[in-house]
C-alpha positions as CSV (number, residue, x, y, z in Angstrom):
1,X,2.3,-12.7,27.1
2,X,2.3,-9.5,29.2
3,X,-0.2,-8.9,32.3
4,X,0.0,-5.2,32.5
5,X,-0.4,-2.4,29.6
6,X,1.1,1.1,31.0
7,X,1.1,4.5,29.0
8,X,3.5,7.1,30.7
9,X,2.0,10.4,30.7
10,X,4.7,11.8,32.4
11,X,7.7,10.1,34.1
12,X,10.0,13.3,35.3
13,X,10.7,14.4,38.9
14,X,10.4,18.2,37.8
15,X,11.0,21.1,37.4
16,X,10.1,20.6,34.5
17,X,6.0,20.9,34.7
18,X,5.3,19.4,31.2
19,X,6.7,15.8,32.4
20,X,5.5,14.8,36.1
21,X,4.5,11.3,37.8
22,X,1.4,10.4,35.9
23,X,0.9,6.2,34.4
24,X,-2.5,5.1,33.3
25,X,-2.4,1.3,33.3
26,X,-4.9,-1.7,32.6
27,X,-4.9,-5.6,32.7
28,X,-3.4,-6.2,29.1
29,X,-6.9,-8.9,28.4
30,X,-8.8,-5.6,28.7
31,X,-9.8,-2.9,26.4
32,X,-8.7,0.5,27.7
33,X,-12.2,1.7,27.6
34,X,-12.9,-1.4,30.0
35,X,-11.2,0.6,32.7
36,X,-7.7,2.4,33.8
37,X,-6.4,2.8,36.9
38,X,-3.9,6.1,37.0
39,X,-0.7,5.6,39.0
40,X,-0.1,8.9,40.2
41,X,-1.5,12.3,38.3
42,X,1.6,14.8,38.3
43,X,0.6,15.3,34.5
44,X,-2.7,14.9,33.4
45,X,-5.2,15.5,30.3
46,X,-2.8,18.5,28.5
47,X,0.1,16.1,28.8
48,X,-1.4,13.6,27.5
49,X,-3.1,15.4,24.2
50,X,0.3,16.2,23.9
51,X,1.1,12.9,23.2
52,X,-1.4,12.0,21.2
53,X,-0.6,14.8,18.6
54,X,2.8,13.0,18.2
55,X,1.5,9.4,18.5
56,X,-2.5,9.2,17.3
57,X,-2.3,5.4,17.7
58,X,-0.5,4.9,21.1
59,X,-4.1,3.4,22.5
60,X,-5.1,1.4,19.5
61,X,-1.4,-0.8,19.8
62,X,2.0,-1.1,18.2
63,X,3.6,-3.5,15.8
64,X,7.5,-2.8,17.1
65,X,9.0,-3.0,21.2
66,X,12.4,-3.0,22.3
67,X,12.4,-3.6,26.0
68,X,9.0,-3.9,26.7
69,X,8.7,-0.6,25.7
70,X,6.4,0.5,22.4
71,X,7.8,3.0,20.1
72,X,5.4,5.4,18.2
73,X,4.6,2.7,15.1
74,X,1.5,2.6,12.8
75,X,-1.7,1.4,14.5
76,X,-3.4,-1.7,13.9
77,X,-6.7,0.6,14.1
78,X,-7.9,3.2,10.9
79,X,-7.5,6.1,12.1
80,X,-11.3,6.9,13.0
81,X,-10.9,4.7,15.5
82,X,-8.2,7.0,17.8
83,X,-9.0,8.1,21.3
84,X,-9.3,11.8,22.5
85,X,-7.3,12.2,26.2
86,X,-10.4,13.5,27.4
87,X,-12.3,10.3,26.1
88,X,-9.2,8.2,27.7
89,X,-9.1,9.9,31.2
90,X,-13.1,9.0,31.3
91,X,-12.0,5.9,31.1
92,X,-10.3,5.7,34.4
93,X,-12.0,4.3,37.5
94,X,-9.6,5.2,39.8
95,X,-6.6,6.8,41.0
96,X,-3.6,5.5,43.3
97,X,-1.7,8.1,44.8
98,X,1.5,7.8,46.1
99,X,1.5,11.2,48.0
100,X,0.2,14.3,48.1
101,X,3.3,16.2,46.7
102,X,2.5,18.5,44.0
103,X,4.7,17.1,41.1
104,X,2.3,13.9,41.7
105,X,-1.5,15.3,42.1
106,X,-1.2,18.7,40.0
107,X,-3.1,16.9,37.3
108,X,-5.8,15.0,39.2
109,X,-6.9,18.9,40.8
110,X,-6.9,20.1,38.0
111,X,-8.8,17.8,35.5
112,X,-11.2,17.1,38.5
113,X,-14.0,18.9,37.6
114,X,-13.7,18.1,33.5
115,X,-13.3,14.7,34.0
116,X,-16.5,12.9,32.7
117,X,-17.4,9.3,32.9
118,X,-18.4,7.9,36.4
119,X,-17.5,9.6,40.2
120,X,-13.5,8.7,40.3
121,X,-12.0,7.3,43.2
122,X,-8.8,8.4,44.7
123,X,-7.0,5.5,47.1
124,X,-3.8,6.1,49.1
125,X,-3.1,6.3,52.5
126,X,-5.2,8.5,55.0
127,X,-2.9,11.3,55.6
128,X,-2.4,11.8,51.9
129,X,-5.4,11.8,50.8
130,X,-6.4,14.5,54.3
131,X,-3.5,16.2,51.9
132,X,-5.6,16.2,48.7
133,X,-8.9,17.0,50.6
134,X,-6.8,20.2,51.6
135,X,-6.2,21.1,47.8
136,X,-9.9,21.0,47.6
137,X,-11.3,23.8,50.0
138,X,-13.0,26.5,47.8
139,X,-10.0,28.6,48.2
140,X,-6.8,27.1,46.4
141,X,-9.5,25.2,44.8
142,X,-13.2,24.6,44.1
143,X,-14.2,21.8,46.5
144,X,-14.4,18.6,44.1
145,X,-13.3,15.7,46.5
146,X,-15.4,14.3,49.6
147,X,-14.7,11.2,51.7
148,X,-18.5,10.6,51.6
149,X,-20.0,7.5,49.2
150,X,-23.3,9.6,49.6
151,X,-21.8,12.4,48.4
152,X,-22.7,12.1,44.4
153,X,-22.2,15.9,43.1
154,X,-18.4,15.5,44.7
155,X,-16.3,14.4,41.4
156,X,-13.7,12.3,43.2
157,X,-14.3,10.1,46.3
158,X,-11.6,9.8,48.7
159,X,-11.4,6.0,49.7
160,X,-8.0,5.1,52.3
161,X,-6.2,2.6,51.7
162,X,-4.7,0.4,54.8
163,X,-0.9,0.9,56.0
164,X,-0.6,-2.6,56.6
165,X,-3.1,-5.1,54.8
166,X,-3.2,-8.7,55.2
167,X,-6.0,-9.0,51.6
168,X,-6.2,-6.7,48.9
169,X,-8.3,-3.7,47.7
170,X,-9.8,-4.6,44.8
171,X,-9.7,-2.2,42.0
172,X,-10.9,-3.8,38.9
173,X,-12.7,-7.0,38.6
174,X,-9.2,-8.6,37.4
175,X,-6.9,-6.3,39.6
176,X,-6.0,-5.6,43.0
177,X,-3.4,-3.7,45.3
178,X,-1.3,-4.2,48.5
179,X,-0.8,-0.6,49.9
180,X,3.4,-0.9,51.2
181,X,4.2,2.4,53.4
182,X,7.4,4.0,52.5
183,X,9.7,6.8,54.2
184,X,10.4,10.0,52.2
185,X,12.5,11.6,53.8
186,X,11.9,14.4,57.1
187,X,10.0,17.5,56.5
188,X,12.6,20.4,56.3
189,X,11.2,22.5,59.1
190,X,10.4,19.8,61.5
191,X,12.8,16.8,61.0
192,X,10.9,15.0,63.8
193,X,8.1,14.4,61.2
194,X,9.0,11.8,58.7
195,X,7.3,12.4,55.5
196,X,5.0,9.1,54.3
197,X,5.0,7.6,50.9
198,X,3.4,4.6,49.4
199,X,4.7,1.6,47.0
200,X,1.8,0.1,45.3
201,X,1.9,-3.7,45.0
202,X,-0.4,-4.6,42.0
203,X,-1.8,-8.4,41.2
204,X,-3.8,-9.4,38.3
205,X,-6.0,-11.8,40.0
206,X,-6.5,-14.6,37.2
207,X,-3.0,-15.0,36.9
208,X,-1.5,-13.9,40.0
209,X,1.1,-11.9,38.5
210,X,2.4,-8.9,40.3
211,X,3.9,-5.3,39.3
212,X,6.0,-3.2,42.0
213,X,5.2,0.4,41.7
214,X,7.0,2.9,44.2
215,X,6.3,6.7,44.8
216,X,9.1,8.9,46.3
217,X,11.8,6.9,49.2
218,X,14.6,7.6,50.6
219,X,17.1,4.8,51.1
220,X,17.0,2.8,54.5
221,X,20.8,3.7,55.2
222,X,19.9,7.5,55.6
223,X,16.2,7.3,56.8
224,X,14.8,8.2,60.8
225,X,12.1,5.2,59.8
226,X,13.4,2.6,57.6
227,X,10.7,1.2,55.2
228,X,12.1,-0.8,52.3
229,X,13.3,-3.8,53.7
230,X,9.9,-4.5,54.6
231,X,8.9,-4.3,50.8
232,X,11.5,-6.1,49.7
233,X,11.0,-8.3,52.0
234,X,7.0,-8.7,50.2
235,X,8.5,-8.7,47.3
236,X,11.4,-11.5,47.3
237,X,9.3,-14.9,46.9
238,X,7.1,-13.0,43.6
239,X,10.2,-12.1,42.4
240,X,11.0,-12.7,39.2
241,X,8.3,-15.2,37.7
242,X,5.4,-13.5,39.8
243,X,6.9,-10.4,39.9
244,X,9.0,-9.5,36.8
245,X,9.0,-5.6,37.3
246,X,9.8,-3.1,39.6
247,X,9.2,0.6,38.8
248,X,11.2,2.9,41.4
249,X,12.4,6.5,41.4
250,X,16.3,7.9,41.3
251,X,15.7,11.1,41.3
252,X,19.8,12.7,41.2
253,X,22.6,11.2,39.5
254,X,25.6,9.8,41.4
255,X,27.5,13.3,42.3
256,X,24.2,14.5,44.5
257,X,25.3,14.8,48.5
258,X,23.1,13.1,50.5
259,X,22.3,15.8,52.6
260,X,21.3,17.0,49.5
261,X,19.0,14.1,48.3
262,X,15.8,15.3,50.4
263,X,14.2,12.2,50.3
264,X,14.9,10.5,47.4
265,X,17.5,8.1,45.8
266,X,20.9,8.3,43.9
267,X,22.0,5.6,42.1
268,X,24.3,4.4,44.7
269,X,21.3,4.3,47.1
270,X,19.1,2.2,44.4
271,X,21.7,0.0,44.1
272,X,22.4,-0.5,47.6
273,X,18.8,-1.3,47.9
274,X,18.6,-3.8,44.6
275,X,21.5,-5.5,47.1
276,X,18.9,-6.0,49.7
277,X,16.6,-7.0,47.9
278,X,18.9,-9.9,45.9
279,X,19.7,-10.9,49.5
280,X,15.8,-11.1,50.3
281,X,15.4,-12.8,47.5
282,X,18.3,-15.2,48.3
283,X,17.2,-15.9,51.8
284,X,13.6,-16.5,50.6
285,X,14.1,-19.4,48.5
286,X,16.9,-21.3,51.1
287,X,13.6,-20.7,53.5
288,X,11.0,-24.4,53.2
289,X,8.8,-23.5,50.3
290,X,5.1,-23.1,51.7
291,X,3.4,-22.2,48.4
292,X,4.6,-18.4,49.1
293,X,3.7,-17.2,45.4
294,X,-0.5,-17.8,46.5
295,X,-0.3,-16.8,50.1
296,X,-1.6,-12.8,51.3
297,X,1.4,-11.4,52.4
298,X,2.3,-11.6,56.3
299,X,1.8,-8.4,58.2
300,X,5.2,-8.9,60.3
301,X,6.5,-8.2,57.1
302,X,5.9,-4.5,57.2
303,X,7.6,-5.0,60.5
304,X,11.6,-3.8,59.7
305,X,12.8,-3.8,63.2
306,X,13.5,-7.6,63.5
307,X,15.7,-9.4,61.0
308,X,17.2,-11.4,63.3
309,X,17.2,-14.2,61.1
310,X,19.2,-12.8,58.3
311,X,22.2,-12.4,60.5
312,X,22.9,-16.1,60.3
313,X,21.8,-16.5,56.2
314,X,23.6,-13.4,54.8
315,X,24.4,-14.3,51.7
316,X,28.3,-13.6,49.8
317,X,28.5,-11.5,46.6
318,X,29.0,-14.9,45.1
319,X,25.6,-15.9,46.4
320,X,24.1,-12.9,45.0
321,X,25.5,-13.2,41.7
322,X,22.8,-13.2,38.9
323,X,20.2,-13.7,41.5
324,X,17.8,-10.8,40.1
325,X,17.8,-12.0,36.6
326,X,14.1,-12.1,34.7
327,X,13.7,-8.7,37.0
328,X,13.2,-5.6,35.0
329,X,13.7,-2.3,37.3
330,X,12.4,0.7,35.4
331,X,13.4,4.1,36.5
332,X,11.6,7.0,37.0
333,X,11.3,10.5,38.0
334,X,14.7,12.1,37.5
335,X,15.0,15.5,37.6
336,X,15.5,17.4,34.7
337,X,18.7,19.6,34.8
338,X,17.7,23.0,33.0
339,X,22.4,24.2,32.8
340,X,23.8,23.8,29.7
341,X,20.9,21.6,28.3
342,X,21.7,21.8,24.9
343,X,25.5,20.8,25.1
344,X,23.6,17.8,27.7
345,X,22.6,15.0,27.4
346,X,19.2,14.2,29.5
347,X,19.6,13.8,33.5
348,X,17.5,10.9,32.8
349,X,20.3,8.8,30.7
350,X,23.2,9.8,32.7
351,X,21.2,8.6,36.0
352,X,20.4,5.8,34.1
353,X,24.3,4.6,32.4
354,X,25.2,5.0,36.2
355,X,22.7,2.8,37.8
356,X,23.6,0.2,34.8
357,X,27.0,0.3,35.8
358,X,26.6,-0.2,39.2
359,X,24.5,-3.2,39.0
360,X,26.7,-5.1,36.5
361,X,29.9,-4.2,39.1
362,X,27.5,-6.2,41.7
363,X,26.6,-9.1,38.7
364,X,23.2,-9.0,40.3
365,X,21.4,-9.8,37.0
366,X,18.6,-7.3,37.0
367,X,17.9,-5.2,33.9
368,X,17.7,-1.4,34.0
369,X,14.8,0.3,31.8
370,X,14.6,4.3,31.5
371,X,11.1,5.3,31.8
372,X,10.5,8.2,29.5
373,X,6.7,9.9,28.7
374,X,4.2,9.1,26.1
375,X,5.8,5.5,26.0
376,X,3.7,2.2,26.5
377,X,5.0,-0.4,28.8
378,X,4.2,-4.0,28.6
379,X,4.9,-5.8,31.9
């Protein structure tokens, strides 16, 4: 049975401004109109009317999946019973946001002040929501967002999340989030200041299964302040029967310089960082079991700087053989590539064939799942 029910309102990495960041996900023992929670809001209420126009019944359930992943099938429901995307984003109590870029908030400012339902709130870390609150300031936008709980005619209440939790912030009354910090690269006119981003670790409380959702990162072999490790690090002892999903961006196919990457991940990086997280994974269960799977995670685990440990218990590509089987990794945000697109195929497949191919030359076991919009994702 699945935990987690996820429709993708938009999955790109742009340009393309019809298909940005945007997930609306619930507990899957819930009714939608019992609460969402919207991972990221890149596209927003147009994108998802879009949607609906093509697939009426994409919130009343599905009779086929390949893949965890719901085609656009007839719906159990008569069709009086299908949900406007205004009547679904009303349904949201909250919003988790990554970062503050643009191709990931374009549709919360927007919808802010047509959203109806109760006052919204928006978690992520302080300096992106001080980002948001910026958007907000009667001049690139009417001011809709306050970090006040007094502050009732404010639409959306900005509510920080903590860099380095030891419990949870409960969302729902069945779900809860570990805020992970992540590295996104260097800002291009001050490479002193590294550029934060947030992976979202989500549990379903009465079952204690997890989901792994990260925003934008760049990959610890190229970054000023390495961040994944530590995640993976989090990660490894859910992973796969406690965690059986990761959702994490490539935004460029294999043929992207580095230089060139500004803060995100090719599929050589990705798989370079699947590798460290198979050896996490590996040196987490030769450790002495100590009921891992129930325990809040250990805050010297968002420490990266000492691994001293894994020098003596790094493991051999034997050892890491098939180790990430049960793990699905789905990809998001690729970036669409607007040359020759009719005689193309999309970015989103070729990125896709070449992470596949690089993770069966490592036999590493994991499974590779394109994300693409207006899908629904059982986890």
């Amino acid at each position: 049975m699945p935990t987690f029910d996820i429709v993708v309102v938009g999955s790109g990495g742009g340009p393309d401004e019809s298909d940005l960041s945007a997930y609306l996900l619930k507990p899957s023992d819930t009714e939608w109109w019992d609460g969402i929670i919207a991972l990221d809001a890149g596209s927003g209420v147009g994108a998802l009317n879009r949607i609906l126009q093509h697939n009426p019944f994409l919130f009343n359930g599905s009779t086929t999946t390949t893949n965890n992943v719901d085609s656009p099938t007839n719906s159990t429901l008569a069709p009086h019973a299908t949900l406007t995307a205004l009547r679904i984003y009303s349904y949201i109590k909250s919003f988790l946001i990554t970062h503050a870029h643009l191709d990931h908030i374009t549709g919360l400012v927007l919808s802010a002040g047509s959203l109806s339902g109760a006052r919204k709130r928006v978690y992520g870390l302080k300096d992106t929501l001080d980002s948001i609150a910026s958007v907000f300031n009667d001049r690139l936008w009417p001011n809709l967002a306050s970090y006040k709980q007094q502050d009732h005619d404010y639409k959306l209440l900005l509510s920080p999340l903590p860099s380095m939790p030891t419990e949870p912030t409960q969302l729902l009354p069945t779900l809860s989030v570990y805020t992970l910090p992540l590295s996104h690269g260097v800002s291009p006119h001050d490479p002193i200041q590294p550029v934060s981003s947030t992976a979202f670790l989500l549990q379903h409380i009465p079952t204690q299964q997890h989901l792994l959702f990260f925003g934008d990162v760049e990959p610890d072999s190229l970054s000023r302040t390495p961040s994944t490790r530590a995640v993976w690090s989090r990660a490894a002892p859910l992973i796969p029967h406690a965690l059986p999903a990761v959702f994490i961006e490539c935004s460029w196919p294999e043929e992207r310089q580095d230089e060139t990457l500004y803060g995100h991940l090719s599929p050589r990086h990705l798989v370079d960082e699947l590798v460290v997280l198979a050896t996490e994974v590996y040196m987490c269960r030769r450790r002495p079991k100590q009921g891992q799977l129930h325990n809040p995670p250990n805050p010297s685990l968002f420490n990266s700087g000492d691994h001293g440990e894994h020098e003596n218990m790094m493991p051999t590509p034997i050892d890491l053989h098939g180790i990430l089987k049960g793990l699905t990794i789905y990809i998001t945000h690729c970036k669409t590539e607007f040359v020759n697109v009719g005689s193309q195929r999309p970015m989103r497949d070729v990125i896709v064939e070449q992470i596949r191919r690089l993770v069966r030359g490592r036999g590493l076991g994991a499974a590779v799942v394109p994300v693409t919009q207006g899908s629904l994702i059982h986890v």
